[in-house]
N, C-alpha and C positions, 0 to 999 in steps of 0.2 A: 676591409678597404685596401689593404697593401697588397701591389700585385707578385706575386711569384713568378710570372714568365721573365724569363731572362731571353737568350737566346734561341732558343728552342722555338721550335714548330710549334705553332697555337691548334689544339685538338679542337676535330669537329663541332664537338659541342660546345666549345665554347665563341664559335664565330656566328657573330650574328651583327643583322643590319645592312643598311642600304646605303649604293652611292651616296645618297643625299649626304649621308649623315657628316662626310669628312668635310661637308660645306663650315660645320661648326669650329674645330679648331683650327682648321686654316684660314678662316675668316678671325675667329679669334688673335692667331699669331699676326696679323698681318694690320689690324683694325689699330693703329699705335699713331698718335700724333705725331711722329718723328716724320712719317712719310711726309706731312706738312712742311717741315723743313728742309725736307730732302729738295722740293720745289725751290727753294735758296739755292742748292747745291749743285742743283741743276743747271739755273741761270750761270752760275760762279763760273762754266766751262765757257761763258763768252758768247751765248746761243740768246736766239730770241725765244718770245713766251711760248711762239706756236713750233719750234721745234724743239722745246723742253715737253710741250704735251705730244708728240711723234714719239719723242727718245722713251718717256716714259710706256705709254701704249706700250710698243711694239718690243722693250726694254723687257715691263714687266709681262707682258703673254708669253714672250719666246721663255723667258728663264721659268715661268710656272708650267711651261710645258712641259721642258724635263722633268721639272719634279709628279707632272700627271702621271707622265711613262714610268718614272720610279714608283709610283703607286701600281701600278700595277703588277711590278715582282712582288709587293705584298699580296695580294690577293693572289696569285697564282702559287704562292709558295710559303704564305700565312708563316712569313719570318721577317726579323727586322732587317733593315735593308744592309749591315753591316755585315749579316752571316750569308744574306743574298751574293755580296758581292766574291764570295769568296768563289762562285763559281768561274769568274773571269779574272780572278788574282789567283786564286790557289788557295787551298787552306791554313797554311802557312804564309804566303806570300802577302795574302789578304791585314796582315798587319802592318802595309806603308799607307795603303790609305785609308785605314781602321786610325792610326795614330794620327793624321793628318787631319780625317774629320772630327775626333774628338779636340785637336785645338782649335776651330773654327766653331765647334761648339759651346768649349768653354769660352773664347774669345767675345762670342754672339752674346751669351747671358751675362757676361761680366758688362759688357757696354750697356745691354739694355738695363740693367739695376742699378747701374750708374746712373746714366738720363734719370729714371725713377727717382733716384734721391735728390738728383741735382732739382729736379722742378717741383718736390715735394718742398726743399728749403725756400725755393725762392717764395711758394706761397705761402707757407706758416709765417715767411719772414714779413710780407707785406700787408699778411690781412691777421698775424696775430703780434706783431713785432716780436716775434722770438730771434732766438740770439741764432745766427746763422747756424752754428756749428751743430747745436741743438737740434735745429732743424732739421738739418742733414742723417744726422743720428736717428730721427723718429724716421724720417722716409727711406733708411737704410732699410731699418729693422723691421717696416711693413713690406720693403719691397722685395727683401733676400725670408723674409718669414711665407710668406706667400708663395714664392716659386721654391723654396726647400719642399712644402707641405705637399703640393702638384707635384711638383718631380720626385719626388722621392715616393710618396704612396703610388704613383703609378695611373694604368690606360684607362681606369675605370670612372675613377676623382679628374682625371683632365678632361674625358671628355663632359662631364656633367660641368665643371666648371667654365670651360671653354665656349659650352653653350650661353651660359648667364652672362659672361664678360663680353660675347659680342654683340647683345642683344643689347646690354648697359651700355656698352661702350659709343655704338652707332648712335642711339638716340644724345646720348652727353656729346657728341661730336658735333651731330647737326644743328645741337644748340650751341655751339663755339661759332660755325660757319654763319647760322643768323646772324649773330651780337660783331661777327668781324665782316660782314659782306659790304656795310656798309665803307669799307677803309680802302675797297677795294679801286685804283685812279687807273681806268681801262685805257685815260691817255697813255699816261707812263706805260704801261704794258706792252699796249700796242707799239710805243715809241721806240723799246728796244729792238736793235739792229741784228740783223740774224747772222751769227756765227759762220766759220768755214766748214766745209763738210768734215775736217778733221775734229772739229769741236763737237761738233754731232755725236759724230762717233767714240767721243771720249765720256759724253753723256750717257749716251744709250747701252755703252759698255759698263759705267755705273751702274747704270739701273739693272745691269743682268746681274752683275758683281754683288749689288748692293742690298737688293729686293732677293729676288728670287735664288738663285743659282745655289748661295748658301742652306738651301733648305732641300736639293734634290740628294743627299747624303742622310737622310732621318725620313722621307718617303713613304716606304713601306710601316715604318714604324707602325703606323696609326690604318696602314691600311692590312692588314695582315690579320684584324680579327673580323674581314667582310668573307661569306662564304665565297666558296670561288665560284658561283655561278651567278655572282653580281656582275651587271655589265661593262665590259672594259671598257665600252666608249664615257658611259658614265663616273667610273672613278675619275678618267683621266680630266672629263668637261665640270666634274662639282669641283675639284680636287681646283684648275687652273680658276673655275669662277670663282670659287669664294677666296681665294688667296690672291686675285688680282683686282676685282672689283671695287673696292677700298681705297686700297692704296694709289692707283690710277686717277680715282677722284680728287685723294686728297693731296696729292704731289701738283698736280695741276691747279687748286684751289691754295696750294703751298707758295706756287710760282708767280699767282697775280695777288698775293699779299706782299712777296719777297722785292715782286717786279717792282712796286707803288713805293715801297718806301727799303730805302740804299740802308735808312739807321737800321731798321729790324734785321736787314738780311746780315749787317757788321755784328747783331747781337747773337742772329742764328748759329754762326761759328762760333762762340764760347760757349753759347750754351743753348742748344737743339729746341729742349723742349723747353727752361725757364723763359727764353725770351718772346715766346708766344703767350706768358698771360701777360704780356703788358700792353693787350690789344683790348682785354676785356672788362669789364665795370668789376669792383672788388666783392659785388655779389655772388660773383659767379667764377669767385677763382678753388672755393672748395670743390664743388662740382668738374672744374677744369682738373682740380690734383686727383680728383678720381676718375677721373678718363685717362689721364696723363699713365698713371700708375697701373691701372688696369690692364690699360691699353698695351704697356712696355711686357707685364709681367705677361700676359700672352704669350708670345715670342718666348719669353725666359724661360716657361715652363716648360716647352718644348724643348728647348735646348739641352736644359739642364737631363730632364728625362733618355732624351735620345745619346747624350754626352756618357750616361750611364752606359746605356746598351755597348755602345761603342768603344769602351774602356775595358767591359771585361769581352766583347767580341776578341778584342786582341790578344786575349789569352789571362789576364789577369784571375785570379783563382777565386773572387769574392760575388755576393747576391749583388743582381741589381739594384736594389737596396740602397748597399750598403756603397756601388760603386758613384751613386748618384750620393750620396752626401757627403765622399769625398770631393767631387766636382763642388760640390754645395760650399765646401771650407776655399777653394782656389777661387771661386767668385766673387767672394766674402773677401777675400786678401786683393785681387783684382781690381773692385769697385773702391778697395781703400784707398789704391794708389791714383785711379782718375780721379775719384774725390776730391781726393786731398792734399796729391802729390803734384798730380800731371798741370802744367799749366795750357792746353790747347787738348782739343777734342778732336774736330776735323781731320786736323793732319794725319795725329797718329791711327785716327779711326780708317780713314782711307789707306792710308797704307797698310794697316792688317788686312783690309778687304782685299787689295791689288798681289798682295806679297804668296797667300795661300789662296787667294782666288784663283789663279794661275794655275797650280797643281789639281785643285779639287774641280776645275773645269775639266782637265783632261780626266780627271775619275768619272766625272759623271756621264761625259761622254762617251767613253769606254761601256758604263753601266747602262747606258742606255741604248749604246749599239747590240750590247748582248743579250737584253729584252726583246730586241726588236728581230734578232734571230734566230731565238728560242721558240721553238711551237709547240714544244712536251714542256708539262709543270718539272721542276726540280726533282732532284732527286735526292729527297731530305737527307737518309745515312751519310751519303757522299760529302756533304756540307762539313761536316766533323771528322770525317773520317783523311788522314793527308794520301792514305795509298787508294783512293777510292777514284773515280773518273773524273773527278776535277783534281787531282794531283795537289802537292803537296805545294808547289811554284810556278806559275804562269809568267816567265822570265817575257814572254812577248807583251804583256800586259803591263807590265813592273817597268819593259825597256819604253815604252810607249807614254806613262807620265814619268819617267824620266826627260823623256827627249822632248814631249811638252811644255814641260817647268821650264828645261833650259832654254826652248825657244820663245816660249813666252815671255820667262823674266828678260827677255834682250830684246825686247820689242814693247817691254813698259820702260815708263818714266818716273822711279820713285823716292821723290825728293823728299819724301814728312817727315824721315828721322834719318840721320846721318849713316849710320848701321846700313839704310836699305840704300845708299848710293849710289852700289856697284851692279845693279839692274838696269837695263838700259844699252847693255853691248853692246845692240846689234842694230840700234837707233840709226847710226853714220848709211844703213842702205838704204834708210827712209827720208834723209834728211839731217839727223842729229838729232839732242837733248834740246837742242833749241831751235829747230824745225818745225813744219806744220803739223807733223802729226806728233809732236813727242808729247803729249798729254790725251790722248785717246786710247792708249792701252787696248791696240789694236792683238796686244799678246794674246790676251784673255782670249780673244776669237780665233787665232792660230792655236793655240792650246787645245781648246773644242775640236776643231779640224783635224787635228793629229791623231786626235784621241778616237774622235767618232770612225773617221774611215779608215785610220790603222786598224781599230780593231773589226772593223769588217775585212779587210786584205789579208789578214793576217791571222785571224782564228774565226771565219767562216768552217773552212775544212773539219777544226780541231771540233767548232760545237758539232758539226754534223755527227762526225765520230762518236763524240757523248751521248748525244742522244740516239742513236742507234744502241747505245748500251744501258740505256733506260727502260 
């Protein structure tokens, strides 16, 4: 059951299956009550219900479209997307945002295991009166025992599992959406006032931040054991439906529960997923903690898995294995500290998204320009090799999320921990900190910018070269 590929090129024979199939874990990762809340989160930008359902749509298709296009360097080059990327960083060079996306991974699984426990306590507490703490403890230990097991045994147990979780998950959900459809007051809804196009865009940049974007860095991961004569239109169109699908419903169906009542959406912010079982009769709050937890550990288990790859990508000398249950003990320490330390969630949660959102936009961007100007598959040796055709440094690549990050962090607004204050530079050409657009994190989209058509300006030439020596 435990997988032995690490980094390495997946052998013919071991690739097998169809578009279809990556419908499963990415619906799996994606299928998480949180998206429910995220419809609070949405509103919270000051927007009405029908341009929180716009922000969302077009929010989550654009950001799972990267990640379709990332799927498809797995299939072309049947490697995970972190040794992928080394052909437009360099072999060496490929350790700034090998390092960068394994914190946005560990970051990802420590949150969601978090949520998991926080809303495994509030149900034990309500429907068995156990002592909070306890509580906590029992939904810790199912919800970091569960994504250790997945991530760490590897592509074979995730995808069997990933199938059964979205299949459970979906049906325990639409039974949430029955028992709360009723709560739903389409006056109130309708009643709120629609936002300024700046508040728009501070949502819709969310949703790319928040949904998608985080998951075009682990891509290939899961597509890289499909033969390569599966179809590219179809990785890229299962790949964005089943990871969008979902979540589009339930952010939308999140925003006319959040809209109708002001108390739930005040409860949304302490606590995501606990404050949505206080909408349903206490029959059906075991069945809510097993959707709740499922649904979270989806997500996790990807992370943690890909967290792996991505760790000893950058050079670290250890098995996959072994480099996923070291990420397994930093999650562990992680969720102790939103447990039990942190007193707010929101805050600090959006600012991790806003803070390496930034950079890991202009990677994917980058990654996804070089897909899309590549017409010869890879050329595996070279991936490993630093004096091989993709060089040891790709200084035009490296300079380009540099000069990203820096334009980006100066065109967000990030106020959730005191630490990230000095982002926001270059706000005074837009307006200021306290202008119309200083909560849209308009960065996030100059970041993408920089990254996508820089790297067509600027190493169009270098891949032609390459592949002529292919």
């Amino acid at each position: 059951m435990l997988e032995i590929n690490g980094t390495n090129f997946i052998a013919q024979n071991e690739r097998s299956g169809t578009a279809r199939s990556l419908f499963w874990p990415w619906a799996a990762a994606n299928v998480s009550l949180l998206a429910l809340s995220y419809g609070s989160f949405f509103l919270g930008f000051g927007i009405s219900f029908w341009q929180a359902t716009f922000a969302a749509i077009i929010g989550t298709i654009a950001s799972f479209f990267l990640v379709g296009i990332s799927s498809l360097a797995g299939k072309r080059a049947s490697a995970p997307t972190m040794t992928i990327s080394r052909a437009a960083f360099g072999v060496k060079g490929n350790v700034v945002p090998g390092l960068l996306s394994y914190l946005i991974f560990v970051g990802w699984e420590t949150v969601l295991v978090a949520l998991a426990t926080l809303a495994t306590e509030t149900v034990l507490t309500r429907v068995g009166n156990i002592e909070p703490n306890v509580s906590r403890i029992i939904g810790f230990s199912i919800a970091a025992g569960l994504t250790i097991v997945g991530g760490v045994l590897g592509f074979k147990v995730i995808m069997r599992i990933q199938k059964v979780l979205t299949l459970l998950t979906i049906t325990l959900t639409a039974g949430y959406i029955a028992l709360t459809a009723h709560l739903v007051n389409w006056d109130s809804v309708s009643a709120i006032p629609n936002g300024n196009i700046q508040a728009f865009f501070g949502a819709l940049i969310f949703a790319i931040t928040g949904i998608g974007l985080g998951w075009a860095n682990c891509a290939a991961d899961y597509s890289r054991y499909l033969p390569r004569t599966v179809s590219s239109r179809g990785v890229v169109g299962w790949t964005v439906f089943g990871a969008s699908i979902v979540p589009i419903t339930l952010v939308i169906y999140g925003s006319m529960l959040a809209g109708s009542s002001k108390d739930l959406a005040d409860k949304i912010g302490m606590d995501p997923i606990g404050a949505l079982t206080t909408l349903v009769p206490t029959w059906y709050l075991i069945p809510f903690a097993v959707v709740a937890i499922l649904g979270l550990i989806g997500g996790a288990i990807l992370d943690l898995y890909s967290s792996g790859l991505a760790l000893i990508s950058v050079g670290v000398p250890i098995k996959r294995h072994v480099a996923a249950s070291i990420d397994a003990v930093i999650m562990a320490l992680g969720t102790i500290y939103i447990v039990w330390i942190a007193k707010d969630f929101f805050g600090p949660f959006q600012g991790f998204l806003i803070t390496l959102g930034v950079p890991i936009a202009a990677w994917s961007a980058i990654f996804v320009a070089d897909v899309f100007m590549r017409k010869r598959d890879f050329k595996e040796e070279d991936l490993f090799n630093p004096k091989g055709i993709y060089g040891a440094w790709n200084l035009r690549s490296l300079s380009l999320v540099a000069v990203g990050a820096i334009v980006g962090w100066g065109f967000v607004t990030n106020t959730f921990a005191g630490w990230l204050s000095w982002q926001g530079y270059f706000m005074e050409l837009i307006g200021g900190k306290d202008g119309p657009w200083a909560y849209s994190n308009v960065g996030v989209i100059f970041a993408l910018a920089i990254g996508f058509f820089g790297h067509i300006l600027l190493s169009r030439k270098n891949i032609a070269r390459q592949e002529s020596q292919s």
